[in-house]
VMD Tcl script that draws the C-alpha trace (Angstrom):
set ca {
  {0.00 0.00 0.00}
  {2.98 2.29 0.95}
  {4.86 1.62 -2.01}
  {1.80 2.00 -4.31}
  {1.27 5.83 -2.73}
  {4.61 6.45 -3.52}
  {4.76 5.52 -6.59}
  {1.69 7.34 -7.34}
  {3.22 10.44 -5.84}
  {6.27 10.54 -8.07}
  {4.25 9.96 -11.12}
  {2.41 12.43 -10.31}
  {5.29 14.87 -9.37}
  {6.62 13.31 -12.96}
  {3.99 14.74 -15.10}
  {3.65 18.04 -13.22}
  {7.10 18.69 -13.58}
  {6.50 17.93 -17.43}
  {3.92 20.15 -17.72}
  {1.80 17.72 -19.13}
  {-1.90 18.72 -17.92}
  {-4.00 16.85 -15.76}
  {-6.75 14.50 -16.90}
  {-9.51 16.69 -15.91}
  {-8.15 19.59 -17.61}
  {-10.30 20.45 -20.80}
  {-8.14 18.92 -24.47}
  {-7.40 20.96 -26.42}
  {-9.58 22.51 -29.43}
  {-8.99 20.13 -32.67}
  {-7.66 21.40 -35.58}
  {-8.31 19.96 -39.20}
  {-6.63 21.09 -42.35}
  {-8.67 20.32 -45.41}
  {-5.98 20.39 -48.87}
  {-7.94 20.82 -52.14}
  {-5.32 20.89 -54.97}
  {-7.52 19.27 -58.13}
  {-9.71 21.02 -60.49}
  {-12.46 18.81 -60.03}
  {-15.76 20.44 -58.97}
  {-16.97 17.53 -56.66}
  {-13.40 17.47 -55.17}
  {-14.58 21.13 -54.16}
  {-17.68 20.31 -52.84}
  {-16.99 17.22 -51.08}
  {-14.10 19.73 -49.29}
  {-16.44 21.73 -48.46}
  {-19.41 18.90 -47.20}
  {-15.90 18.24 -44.94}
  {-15.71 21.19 -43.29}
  {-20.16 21.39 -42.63}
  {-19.56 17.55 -41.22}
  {-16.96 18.33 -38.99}
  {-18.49 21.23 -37.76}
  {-21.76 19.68 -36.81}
  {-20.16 16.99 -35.08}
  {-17.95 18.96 -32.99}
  {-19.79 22.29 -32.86}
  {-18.45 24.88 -34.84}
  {-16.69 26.60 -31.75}
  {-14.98 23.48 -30.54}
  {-13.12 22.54 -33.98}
  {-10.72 24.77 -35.79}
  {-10.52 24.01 -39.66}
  {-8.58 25.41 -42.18}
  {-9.02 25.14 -45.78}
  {-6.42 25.47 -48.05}
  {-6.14 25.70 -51.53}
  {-3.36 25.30 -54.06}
  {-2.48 24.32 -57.53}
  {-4.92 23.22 -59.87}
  {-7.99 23.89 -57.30}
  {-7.15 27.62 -57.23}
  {-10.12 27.50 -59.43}
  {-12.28 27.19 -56.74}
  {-11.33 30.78 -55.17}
  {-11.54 32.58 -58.05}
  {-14.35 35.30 -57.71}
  {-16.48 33.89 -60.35}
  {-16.87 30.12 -59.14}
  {-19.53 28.35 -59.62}
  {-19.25 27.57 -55.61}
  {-18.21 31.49 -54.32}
  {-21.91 31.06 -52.36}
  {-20.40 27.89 -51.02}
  {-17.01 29.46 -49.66}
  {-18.85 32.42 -48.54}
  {-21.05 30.48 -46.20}
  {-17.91 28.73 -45.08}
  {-16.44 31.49 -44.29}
  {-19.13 32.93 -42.01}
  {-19.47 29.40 -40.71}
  {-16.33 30.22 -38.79}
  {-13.85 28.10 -40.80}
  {-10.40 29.70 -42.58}
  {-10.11 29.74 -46.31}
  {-6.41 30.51 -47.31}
  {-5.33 30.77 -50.74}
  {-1.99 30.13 -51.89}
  {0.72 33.09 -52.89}
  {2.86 30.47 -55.29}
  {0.28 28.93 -57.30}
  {-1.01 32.45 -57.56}
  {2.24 33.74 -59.19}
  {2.47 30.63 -61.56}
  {-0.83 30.77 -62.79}
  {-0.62 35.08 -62.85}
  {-3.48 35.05 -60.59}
  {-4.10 38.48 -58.34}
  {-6.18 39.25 -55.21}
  {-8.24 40.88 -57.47}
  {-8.83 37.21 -59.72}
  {-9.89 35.42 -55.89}
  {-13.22 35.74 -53.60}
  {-12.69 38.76 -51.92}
  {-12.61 37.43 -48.40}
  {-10.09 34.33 -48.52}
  {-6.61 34.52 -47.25}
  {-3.59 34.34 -48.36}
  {-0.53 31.57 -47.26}
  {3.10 31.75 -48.67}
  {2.92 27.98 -49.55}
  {-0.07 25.88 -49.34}
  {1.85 22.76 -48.89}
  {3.75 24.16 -45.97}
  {0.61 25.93 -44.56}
  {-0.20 21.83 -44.60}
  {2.78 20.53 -43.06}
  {3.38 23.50 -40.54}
  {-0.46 22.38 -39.33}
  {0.40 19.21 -39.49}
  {3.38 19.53 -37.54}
  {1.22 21.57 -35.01}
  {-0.89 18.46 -34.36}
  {-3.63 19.05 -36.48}
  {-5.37 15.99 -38.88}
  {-4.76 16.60 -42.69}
  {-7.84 15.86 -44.76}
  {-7.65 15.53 -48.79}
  {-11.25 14.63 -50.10}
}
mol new
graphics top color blue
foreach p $ca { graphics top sphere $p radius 0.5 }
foreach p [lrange $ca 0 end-1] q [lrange $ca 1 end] { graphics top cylinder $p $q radius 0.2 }
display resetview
């Protein structure tokens, strides 16, 4: 009994020392990063069915998601796509739509050519890894 106390203390002491939080302490909020980098139109909308899926499961405040968008799919930001409704309502749905600044340049694409309320990354594929790195769950529909 003695020895089990003890041993309970110094894992204890262990993890505080760590830092590691206790197991009543709330996790942390979940992040997904959703990669669309095809031209196909149901590629877009199943990315974007994604991000409505994981939001009613977790509650839009208790899930951070992050679209981003690169390559061939930069078709999807443009201001004239046939889904700009569909990445509006995203937007106000509380998810991040990010755009990226290379295949902008190689395709001679401007702010002005993209939805007016996306954002901008250096590098969508290191927008993907950085959030991956971070902990967060990569998702390519």
């Amino acid at each position: 009994m003695i020895r089990r106390t003890f041993v309970q203390l110094v894992l204890a002491s262990t993890i505080l020392a760590a830092g590691i939080p206790a197991a009543t302490a709330e996790p942390a909020k979940p992040g997904v990063v959703i990669q669309v980098s095809d031209g196909d139109t149901k590629s877009w909308n199943q990315a974007l069915n994604v991000i409505k899926n994981v939001q009613a499961e977790y509650g839009k405040d208790k899930v951070d998601i992050e679209l981003v968008v690169f390559g061939n799919g930069s078709g999807m930001l443009k201001f004239d796509s046939p889904l700009a409704n569909r990445i509006e309502d995203t937007l106000a749905s509380g998810a991040s739509v990010s755009m990226c600044e290379n295949t902008m340049r190689g395709q001679k694409l401007t702010k002005a050519d993209m939805h007016p309320k996306v954002g901008y990354v250096k590098a969508g594929v290191i927008e993907i890894i950085e959030k991956s790195r971070q902990g967060w769950t990569v998702v390519r529909p």
